[in-house]
C-alpha positions in Angstrom: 114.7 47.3 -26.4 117.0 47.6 -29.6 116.6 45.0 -32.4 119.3 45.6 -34.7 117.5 43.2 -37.1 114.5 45.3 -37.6 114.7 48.3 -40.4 112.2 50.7 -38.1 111.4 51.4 -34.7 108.0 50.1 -33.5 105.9 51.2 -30.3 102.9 49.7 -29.0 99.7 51.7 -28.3 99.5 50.3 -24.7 102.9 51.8 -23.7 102.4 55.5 -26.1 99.3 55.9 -24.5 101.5 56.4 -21.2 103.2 59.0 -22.6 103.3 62.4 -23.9 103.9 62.8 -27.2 103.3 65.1 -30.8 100.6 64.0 -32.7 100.5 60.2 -34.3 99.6 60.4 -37.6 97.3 57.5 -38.9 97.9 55.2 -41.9 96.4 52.1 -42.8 99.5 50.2 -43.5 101.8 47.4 -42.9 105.0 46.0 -41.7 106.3 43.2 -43.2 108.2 41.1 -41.0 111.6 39.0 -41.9 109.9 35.9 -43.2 109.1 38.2 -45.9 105.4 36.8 -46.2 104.1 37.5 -42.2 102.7 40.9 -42.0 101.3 43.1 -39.2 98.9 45.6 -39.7 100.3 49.7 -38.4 98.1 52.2 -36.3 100.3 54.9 -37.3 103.4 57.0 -36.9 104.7 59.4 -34.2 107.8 61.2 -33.5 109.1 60.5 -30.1 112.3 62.1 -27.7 114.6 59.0 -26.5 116.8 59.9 -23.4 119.9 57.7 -23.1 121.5 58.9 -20.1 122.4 62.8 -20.7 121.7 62.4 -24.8 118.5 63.6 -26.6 118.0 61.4 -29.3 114.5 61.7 -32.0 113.1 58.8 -34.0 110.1 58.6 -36.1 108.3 55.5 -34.3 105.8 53.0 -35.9 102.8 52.7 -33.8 101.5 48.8 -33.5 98.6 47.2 -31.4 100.9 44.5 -29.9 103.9 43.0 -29.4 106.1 41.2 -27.2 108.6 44.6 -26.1 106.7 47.6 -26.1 109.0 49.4 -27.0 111.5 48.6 -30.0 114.7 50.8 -31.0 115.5 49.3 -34.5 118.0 50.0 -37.0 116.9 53.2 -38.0 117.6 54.8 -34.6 121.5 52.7 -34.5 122.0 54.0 -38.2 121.3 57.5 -36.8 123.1 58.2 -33.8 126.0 55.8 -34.9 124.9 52.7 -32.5 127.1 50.2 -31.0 126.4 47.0 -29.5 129.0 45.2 -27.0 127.4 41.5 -26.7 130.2 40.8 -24.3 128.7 43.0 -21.4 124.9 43.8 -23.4 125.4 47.5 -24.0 124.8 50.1 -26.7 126.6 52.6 -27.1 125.7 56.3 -29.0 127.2 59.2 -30.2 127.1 61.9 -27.3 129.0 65.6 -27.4 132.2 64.6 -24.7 132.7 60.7 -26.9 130.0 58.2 -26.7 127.7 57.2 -23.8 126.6 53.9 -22.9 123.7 52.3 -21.2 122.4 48.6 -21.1 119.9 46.9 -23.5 117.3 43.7 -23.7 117.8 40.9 -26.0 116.4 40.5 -29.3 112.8 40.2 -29.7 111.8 36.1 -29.8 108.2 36.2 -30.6 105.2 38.1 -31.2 101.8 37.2 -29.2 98.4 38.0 -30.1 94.9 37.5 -29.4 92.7 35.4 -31.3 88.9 36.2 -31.4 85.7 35.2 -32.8 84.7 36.9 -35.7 80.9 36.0 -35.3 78.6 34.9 -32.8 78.1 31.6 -32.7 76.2 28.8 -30.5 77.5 25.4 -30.7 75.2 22.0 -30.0 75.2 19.8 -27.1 78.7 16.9 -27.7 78.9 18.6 -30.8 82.1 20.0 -32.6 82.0 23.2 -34.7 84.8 25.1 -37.2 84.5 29.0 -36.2 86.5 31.7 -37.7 88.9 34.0 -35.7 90.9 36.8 -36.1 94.3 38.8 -34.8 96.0 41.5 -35.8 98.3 39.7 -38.0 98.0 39.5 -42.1 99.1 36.6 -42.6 100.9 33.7 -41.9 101.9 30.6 -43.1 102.3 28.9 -39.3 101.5 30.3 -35.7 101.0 28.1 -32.7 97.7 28.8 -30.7 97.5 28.5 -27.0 93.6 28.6 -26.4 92.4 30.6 -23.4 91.7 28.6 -20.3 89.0 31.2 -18.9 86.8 30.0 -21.8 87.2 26.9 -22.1 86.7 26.5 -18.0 83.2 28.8 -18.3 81.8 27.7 -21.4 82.3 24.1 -20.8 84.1 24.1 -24.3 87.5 22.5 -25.7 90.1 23.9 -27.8 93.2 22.1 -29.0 96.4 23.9 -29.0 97.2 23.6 -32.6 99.2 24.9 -35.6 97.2 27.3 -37.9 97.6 29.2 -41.1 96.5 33.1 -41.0 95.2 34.4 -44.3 93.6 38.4 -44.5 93.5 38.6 -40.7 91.7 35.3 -40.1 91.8 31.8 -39.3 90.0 28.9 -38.3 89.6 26.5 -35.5 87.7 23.8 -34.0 85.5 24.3 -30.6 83.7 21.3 -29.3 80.9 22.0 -26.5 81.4 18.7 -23.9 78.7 20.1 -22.0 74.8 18.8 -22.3 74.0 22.3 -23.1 73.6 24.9 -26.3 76.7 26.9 -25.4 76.6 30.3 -27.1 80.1 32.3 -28.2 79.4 36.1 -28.6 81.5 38.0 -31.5 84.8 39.1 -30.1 85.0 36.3 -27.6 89.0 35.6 -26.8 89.9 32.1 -27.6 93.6 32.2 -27.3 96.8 33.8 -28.3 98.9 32.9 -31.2 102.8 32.5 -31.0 104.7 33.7 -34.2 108.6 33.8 -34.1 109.9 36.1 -37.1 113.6 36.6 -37.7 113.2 40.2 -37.9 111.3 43.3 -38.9 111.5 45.2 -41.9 109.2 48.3 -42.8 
């Protein structure tokens, strides 16, 4: 996919793990995305060969644990091989050897989605309602809507509320009430959910 509003090319580790590739080199960094407060955290870095049509083309790629395109073909890679977009007929065109070559791309990126989990174990009362923290691979936030996984709820005999939440460090918190007549225990790294977060773009 390209993004023409994100400053780097981004990859997930789902999709590089499908391919071969030089050697990723680790970091514990972030990318900051357009909001200019949301972050999300970076595995690493790795240089990767992208085949439009006949034309070789190299890009030093940002390795992420999730996002919506697994594959994203920012600004960088447009600055570099002198991209242009036709939104008429949703193509890019590059710079090739006989004039330019063109081939068709996705639409901008709408929305990240990530998976919320529990942080600790937990066991929640019969009728009782508790506030658990959770985290995701996301910094921070100041809004993301959660859509709380309905395998839980269904097997725990537990209830979530799809909700608005704030994400500070990594975390958050939520409410859980157990409407069985039961002690209902919630083991660390239980998924809750996924969280929605629309950015306007990605910057490095």
């Amino acid at each position: 996919m390209v993004d023409t509003g994100a400053s780097r090319s981004f990859i997930t580790q789902r999709l590089l793990g499908t391919l071969h590739h030089s050697q990723t080199h680790s970091t514990n960094s972030t990318a900051q995305l357009g909001d200019g407060h949301t972050k999300i955290k970076l595995l690493g870095e790795v240089q990767l060969t992208i085949k439009v049509n006949h034309v070789f083309t190299t890009m030093n790629v940002l390795v992420v644990k999730t996002l919506n395109a697994d594959f994203i073909l920012g600004g960088d890679w447009c600055t570099k091989y002198g991209a242009e977009i036709n939104y008429d007929t949703n193509q890019v065109s590059i710079r090739s050897s006989d004039g330019r070559t063109y081939t068709n791309y996705d639409k901008q990126i709408d929305n990240l989605t990530l998976n919320v989990q529990l942080v600790n174990s937990i066991k929640i009362p019969s009728r009782e309602s508790c506030i658990v923290q959770a985290k995701l691979e996301l910094s921070s936030a100041d809004t993301v809507y959660i859509h709380p996984d309905f395998d839980i709820q269904q097997d725990k005999s537990i209830l979530m509320s799809s909700a608005l939440l704030h994400i500070h460090n990594y975390t958050t918190f939520l409410t859980i009430y157990n409407s069985s007549d039961y002690t209902r225990t919630l083991y660390m790294n239980s998924l809750l959910g996924h969280v929605t977060h629309t950015p306007s773009n990605i910057e490095s």
